[in-house]
C-alpha positions in Angstrom: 37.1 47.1 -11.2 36.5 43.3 -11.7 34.2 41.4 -13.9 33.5 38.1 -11.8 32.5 35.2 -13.6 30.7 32.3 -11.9 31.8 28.9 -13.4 29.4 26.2 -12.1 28.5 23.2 -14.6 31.3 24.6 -17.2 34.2 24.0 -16.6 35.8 25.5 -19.8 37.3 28.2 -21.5 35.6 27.7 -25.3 32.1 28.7 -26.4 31.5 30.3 -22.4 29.1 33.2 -22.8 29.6 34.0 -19.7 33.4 34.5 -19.7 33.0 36.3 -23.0 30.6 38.7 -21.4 33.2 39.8 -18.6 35.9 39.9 -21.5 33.6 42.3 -23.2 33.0 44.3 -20.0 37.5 44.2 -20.1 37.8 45.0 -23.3 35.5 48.2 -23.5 37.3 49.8 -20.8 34.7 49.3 -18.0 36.7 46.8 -16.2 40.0 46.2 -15.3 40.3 42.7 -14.4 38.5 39.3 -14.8 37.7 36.8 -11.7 36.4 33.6 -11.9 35.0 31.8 -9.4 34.3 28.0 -8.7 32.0 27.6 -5.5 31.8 23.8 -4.4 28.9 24.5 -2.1 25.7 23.1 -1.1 24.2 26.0 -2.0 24.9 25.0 -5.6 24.6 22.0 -5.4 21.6 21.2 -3.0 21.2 17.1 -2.2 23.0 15.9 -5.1 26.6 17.3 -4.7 28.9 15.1 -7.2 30.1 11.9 -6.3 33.6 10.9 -6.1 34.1 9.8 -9.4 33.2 13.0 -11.1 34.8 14.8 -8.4 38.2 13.0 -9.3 36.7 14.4 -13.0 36.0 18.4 -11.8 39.3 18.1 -10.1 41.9 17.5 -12.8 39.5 19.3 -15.4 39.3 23.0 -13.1 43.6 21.9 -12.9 43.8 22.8 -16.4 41.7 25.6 -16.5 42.9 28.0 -14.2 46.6 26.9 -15.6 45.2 28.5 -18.9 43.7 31.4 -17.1 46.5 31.8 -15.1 48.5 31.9 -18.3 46.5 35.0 -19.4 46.9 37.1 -16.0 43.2 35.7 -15.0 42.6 33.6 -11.4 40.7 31.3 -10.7 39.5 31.1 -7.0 38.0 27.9 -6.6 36.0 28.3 -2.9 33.2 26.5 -0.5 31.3 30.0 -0.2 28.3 30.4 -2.2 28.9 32.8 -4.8 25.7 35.0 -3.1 28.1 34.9 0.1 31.2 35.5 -1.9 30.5 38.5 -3.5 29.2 40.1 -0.1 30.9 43.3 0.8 32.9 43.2 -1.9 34.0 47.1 -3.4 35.7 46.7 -6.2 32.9 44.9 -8.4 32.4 45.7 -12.1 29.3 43.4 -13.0 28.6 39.6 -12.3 28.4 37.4 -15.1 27.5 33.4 -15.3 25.7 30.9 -18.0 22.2 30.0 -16.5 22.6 27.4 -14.4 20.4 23.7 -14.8 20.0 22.3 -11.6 17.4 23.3 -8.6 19.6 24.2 -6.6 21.9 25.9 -8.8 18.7 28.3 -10.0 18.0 29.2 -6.0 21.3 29.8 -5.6 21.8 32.4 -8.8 18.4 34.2 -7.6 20.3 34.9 -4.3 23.3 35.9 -6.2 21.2 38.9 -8.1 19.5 39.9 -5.3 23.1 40.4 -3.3 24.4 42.3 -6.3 21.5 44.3 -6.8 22.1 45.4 -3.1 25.3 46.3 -3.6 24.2 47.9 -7.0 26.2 45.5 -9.4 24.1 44.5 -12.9 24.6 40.8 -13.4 24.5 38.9 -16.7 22.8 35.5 -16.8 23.8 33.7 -20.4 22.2 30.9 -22.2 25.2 28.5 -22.0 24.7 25.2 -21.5 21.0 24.2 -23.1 20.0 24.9 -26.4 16.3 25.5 -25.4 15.0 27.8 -23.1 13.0 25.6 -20.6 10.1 28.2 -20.1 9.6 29.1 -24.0 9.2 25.4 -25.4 5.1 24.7 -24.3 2.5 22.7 -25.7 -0.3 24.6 -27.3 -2.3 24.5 -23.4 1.2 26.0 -22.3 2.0 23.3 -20.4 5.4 21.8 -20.1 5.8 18.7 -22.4 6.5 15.6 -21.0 6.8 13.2 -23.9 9.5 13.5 -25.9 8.1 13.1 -29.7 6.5 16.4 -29.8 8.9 17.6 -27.6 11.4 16.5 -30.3 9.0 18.1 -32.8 8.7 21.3 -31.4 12.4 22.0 -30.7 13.1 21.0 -33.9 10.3 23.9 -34.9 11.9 26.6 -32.2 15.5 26.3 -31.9 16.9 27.6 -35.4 20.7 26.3 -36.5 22.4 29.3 -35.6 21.1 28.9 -32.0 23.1 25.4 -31.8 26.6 27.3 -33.0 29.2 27.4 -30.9 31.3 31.0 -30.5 34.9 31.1 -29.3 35.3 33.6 -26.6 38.1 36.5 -27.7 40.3 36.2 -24.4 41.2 32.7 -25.5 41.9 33.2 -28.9 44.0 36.3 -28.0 48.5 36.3 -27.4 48.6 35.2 -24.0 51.9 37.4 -23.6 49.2 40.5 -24.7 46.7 39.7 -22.3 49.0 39.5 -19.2 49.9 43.2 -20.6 46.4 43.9 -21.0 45.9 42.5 -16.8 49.2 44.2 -15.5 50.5 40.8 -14.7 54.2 40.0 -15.4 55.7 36.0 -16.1 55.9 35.9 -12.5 52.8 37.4 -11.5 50.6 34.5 -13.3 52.9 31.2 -11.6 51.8 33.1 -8.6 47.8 33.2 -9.6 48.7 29.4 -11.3 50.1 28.8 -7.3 47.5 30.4 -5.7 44.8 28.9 -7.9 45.8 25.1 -7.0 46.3 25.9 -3.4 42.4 27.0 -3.3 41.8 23.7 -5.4 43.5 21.4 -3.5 42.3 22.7 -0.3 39.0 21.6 -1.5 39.7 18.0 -1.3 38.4 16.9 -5.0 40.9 14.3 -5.3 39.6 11.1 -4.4 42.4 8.6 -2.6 40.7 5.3 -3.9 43.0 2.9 -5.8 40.3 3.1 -8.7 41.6 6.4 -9.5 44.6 5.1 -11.4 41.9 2.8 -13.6 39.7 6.3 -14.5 43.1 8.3 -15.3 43.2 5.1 -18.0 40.3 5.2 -19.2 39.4 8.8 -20.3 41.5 12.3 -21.6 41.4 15.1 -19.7 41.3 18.6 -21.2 38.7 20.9 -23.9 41.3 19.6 -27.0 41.3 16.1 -25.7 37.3 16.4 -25.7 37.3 17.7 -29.1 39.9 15.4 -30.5 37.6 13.0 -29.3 34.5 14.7 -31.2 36.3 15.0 -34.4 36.7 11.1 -34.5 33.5 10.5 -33.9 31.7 12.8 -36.6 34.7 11.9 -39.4 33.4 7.8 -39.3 31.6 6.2 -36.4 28.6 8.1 -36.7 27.9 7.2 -39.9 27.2 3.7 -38.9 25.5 5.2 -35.8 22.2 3.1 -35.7 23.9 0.1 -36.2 26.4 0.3 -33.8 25.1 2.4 -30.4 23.3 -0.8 -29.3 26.8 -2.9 -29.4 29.1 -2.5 -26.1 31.9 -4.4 -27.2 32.4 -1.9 -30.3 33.2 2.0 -30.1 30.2 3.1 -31.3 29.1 5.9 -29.8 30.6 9.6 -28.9 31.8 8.9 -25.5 30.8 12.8 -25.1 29.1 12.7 -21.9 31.4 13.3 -19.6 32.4 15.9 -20.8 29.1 17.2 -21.5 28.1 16.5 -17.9 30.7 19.2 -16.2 30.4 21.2 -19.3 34.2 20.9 -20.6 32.4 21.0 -24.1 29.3 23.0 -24.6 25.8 21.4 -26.6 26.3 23.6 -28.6 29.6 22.3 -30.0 28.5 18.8 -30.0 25.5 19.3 -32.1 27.5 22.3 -34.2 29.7 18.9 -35.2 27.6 16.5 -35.5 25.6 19.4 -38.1 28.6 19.6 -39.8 28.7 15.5 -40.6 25.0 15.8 -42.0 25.9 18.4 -44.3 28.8 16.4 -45.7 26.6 12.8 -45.9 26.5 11.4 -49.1 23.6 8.8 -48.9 20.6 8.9 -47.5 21.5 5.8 -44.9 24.3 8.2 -43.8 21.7 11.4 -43.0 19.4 8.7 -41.2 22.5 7.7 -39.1 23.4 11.6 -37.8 19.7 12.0 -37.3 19.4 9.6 -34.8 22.5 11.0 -33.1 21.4 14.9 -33.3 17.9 13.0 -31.5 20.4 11.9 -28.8 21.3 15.4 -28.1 17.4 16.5 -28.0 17.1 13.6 -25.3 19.3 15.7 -23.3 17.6 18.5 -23.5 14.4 17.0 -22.6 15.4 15.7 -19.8 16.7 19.4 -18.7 13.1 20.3 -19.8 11.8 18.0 -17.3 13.7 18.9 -14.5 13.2 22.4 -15.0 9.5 21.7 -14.6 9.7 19.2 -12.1 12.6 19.7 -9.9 10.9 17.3 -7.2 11.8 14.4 -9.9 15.3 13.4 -8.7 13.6 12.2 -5.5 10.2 11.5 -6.2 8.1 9.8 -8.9 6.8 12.0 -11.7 3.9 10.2 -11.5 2.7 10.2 -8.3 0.9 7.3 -7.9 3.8 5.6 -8.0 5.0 6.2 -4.4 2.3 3.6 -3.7 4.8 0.6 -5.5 5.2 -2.0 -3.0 9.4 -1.6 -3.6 11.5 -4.0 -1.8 14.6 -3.6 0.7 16.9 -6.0 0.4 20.9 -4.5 1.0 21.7 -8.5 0.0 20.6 -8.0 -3.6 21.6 -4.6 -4.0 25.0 -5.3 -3.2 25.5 -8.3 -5.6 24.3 -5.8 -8.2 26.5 -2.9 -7.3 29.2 -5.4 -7.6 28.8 -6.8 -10.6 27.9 -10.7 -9.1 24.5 -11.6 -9.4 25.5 -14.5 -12.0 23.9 -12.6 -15.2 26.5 -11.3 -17.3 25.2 -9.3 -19.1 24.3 -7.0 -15.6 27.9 -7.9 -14.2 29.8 -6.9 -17.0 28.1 -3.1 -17.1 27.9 -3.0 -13.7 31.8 -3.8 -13.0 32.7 -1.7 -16.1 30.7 1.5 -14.6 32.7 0.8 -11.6 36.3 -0.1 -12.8 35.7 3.4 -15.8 32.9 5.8 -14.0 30.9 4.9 -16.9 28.4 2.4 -18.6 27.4 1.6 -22.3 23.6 3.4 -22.8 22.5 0.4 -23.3 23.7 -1.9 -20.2 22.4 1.1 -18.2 18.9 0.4 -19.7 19.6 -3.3 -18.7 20.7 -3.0 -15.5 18.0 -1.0 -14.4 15.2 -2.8 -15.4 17.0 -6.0 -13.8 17.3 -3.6 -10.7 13.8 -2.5 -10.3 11.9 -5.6 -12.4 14.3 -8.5 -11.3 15.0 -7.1 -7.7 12.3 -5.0 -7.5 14.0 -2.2 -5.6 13.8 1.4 -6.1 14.8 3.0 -8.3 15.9 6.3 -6.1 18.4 3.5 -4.9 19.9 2.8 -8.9 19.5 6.4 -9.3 21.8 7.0 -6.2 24.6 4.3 -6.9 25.1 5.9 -10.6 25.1 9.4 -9.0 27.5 8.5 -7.3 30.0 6.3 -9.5 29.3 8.0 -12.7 32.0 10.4 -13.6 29.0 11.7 -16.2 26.6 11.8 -13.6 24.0 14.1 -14.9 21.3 14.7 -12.6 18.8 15.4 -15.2 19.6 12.6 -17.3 20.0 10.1 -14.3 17.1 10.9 -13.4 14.9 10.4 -16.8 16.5 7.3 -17.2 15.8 5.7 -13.8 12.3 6.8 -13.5 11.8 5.5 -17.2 13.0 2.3 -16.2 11.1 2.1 -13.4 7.8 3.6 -15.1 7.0 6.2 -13.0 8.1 9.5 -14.9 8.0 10.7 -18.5 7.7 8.5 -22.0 8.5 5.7 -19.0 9.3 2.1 -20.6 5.9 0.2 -19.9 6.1 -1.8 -16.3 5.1 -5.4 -18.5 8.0 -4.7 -21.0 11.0 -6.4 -18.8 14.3 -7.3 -19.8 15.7 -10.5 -19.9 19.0 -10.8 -19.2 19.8 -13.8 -21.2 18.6 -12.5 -24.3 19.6 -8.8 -24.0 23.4 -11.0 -24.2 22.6 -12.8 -27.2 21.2 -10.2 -28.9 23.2 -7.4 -28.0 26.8 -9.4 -26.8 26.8 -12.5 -29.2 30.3 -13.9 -28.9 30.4 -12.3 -25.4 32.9 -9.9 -26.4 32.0 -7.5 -24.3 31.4 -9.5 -21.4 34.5 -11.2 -21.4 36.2 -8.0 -21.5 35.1 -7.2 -17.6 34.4 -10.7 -16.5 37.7 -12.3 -16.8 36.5 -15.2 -14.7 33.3 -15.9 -17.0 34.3 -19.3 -18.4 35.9 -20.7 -15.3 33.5 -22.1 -12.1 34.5 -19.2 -10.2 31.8 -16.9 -11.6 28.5 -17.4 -9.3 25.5 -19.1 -10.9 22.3 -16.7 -11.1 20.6 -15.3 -8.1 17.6 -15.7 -9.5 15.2 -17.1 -11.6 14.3 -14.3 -14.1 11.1 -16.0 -15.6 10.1 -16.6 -11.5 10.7 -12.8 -10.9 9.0 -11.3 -14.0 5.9 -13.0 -12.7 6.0 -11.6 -9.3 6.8 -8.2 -11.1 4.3 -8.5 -13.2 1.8 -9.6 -10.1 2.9 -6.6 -7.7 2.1 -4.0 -10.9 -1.4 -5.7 -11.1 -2.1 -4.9 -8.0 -0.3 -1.5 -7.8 -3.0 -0.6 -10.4 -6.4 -2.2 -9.2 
């Protein structure tokens, strides 16, 4: 009998209730085997399937899981059937088991999933993996969903005790992978065939982007869980004691970098904030402790915006508010183009813009730049901003992408106020002062090949400002 584990947003091996679950179910003599299974489906995924560059990201990241599961006797069967569909007349089920999954469609798709399995009389397990609030037991007092983030902060803070936010490390990874082959009836031989067996399902998937940009994201990031947690390490032992004073700064490595893997789940929340816990207990001074604070607050942002898109699932489409599908938005494939490029002659946009396209990622604080210059400056959607990251990001998080655009735009929770606009100019000296950072992905920047500005900003933050006048009249 087979315990079947449905791997969705977590692509890993530590901290994975969900795989510890069916190792349990192995280990108390109930089952015989474990399965896990990787469904890249529209059933999962709904409107907002990944975009290239975090496919390229899955890709290599599900490569070195089932090599490690493979390793250990375990395959991996990475399919385009919906789990619901894949476990259909299937006889040799133990029990189901899977972390609750955090998008829209993801949640449909695991209420299918039951109600197969209960038909065919197999218990399921869902586990809390991947947030470290449950969604539906954070309310204001009136039981409503919050959506402002102090006293959401406040009240998480107030809920979610420490030992919630520590991480566990599943059995079947710690364990002698020579015992657990024993342990599955698999020989040497027997797991290079599930390793074989494993990538032929993956690469028959078609993850693997062909652009030339691939080669500049294989530079840019580590793949693997221990690459992800070397990464962590460095971060807790130094930078983020100076957190506050350097997040703001692209040109320095100030911040974690822990989003991408955060966004397929190669590391858990749980692990980051566990870390990040384990700084503030060893701060010294008080400046220190403020420092980690701010960070741990970072990690409650995230789970906000899960909050929110729990609540609202409509929101990666459609305003919060919804008044605002009344904002007179323009088209104009002209402008956005020049600012999916990285050309519209401010270089402080440029630079973010070409690094999110030449990495798969942006600095937090260009993305908050280039979005108002998209919807204040160009005054276009922000569902087409939303869309562009979504699909370049390779930490494209569809709850976060989507509490950052419609804050930027002001149409969804603790949005940005529509008078506060950027400006361009001064975000750079403030934020860029010897251009650093700009200079870094604008090589031509001092010669006369780099265009002038597109626009006036003080000319567009007054016809902004007039079209939000009369959006509220």
């Amino acid at each position: 009998m087979t315990a079947i584990v449905w791997m969705h947003r977590d692509v890993r091996l530590s901290d994975h209730p969900a795989l510890e679950g069916a190792w349990q179910a192995v280990g108390s003599g109930q089952a015989s085997a474990i399965e896990v299974v990787f469904s890249w489906s529209d059933s999962v995924y709904g409107d907002w399937m990944p975009g290239q560059a975090q496919q390229w990201w899955i890709h290599v990241h599900l490569q070195r899981v089932l090599a490690r599961l493979a390793c250990c006797g375990i395959r991996l069967v990475a399919t385009r059937t919906a789990p619901s569909a894949y476990i259909a007349g299937k006889r040799d089920i133990h029990s189901i088991h899977y972390n609750a999954p955090l998008l829209p469609a993801a949640r449909r798709e695991a209420a299918r999933l039951r109600q197969k399995a209960e038909e065919q009389g197999v218990p399921t397990q869902q586990y809390a993996g991947d947030l470290l609030h449950d969604p539906d037991r954070i309310r204001t007092q009136q039981g409503d969903p919050y959506k402002v983030f102090t006293p959401f902060h406040r009240r998480f803070r107030e809920q979610v005790p420490a030992e919630q936010c520590e991480p566990m490390m599943p059995a079947c990874i710690d364990a002698d992978a020579e015992a657990l082959r024993t342990r599955f009836g698999a020989s040497l031989a027997a797991a290079s065939a599930l390793e074989r067996e494993a990538q032929e399902d993956l690469d028959a998937l078609d993850l693997h982007p062909r652009h030339d940009w691939v080669a500049s994201l294989k530079r840019a990031w580590a793949v693997g869980e221990e690459a992800a947690h070397a990464r962590l390490e460095t971060f807790v032992s130094g930078p983020v004691m100076e957190y506050t004073d350097r997040r703001d700064r692209p040109a320095v490595d100030g911040t974690s970098r822990m989003s991408p893997y955060l966004a397929i789940g190669v590391v858990s929340p749980r692990q980051v904030y566990d870390a990040i816990s384990r700084a503030r207990r060893l701060a010294t001074t008080e400046e220190e402790t403020r420092h980690i604070e701010s960070c741990l607050r970072e990690i409650v942002w995230r789970e906000f915006s899960y909050h929110l898109l729990h609540h609202f699932p409509h929101t990666p489409s459609e305003p919060l508010r919804p008044e605002w599908k009344r904002f007179p938005w323009r088209d104009d494939a002209g402008a956005r183009q020049r600012w999916e490029k990285g050309t519209t002659g401010f270089p402080i946009v440029d630079a973010g813009m070409r690094q999110l396209w030449q990495t798969g990622w942006m600095h937090n604080r260009l993305r908050m730049i280039t979005a108002s210059f998209l919807t204040k400056d160009l005054m276009l959607s922000w569902q087409v901003g939303a869309q562009w990251f979504w699909n370049t990001l390779i930490d494209a998080d569809l709850a976060s992408n989507t509490l950052g655009w419609q804050w930027a735009a002001g149409s969804g929770a603790d949005a940005q106020p529509w008078f506060r606009i950027f400006n361009p100019d001064t975000q750079l000296r403030k934020f860029d002062p010897d251009g650093t950072y700009v200079r870094r992905w604008i090589p031509e920047f001092d010669a006369l090949s780099y265009p002038a500005p597109m626009l006036d900003h003080a000319v567009a933050r007054a016809r902004a400002l007039a079209a939000y006048k009369s959006f509220k009249a």
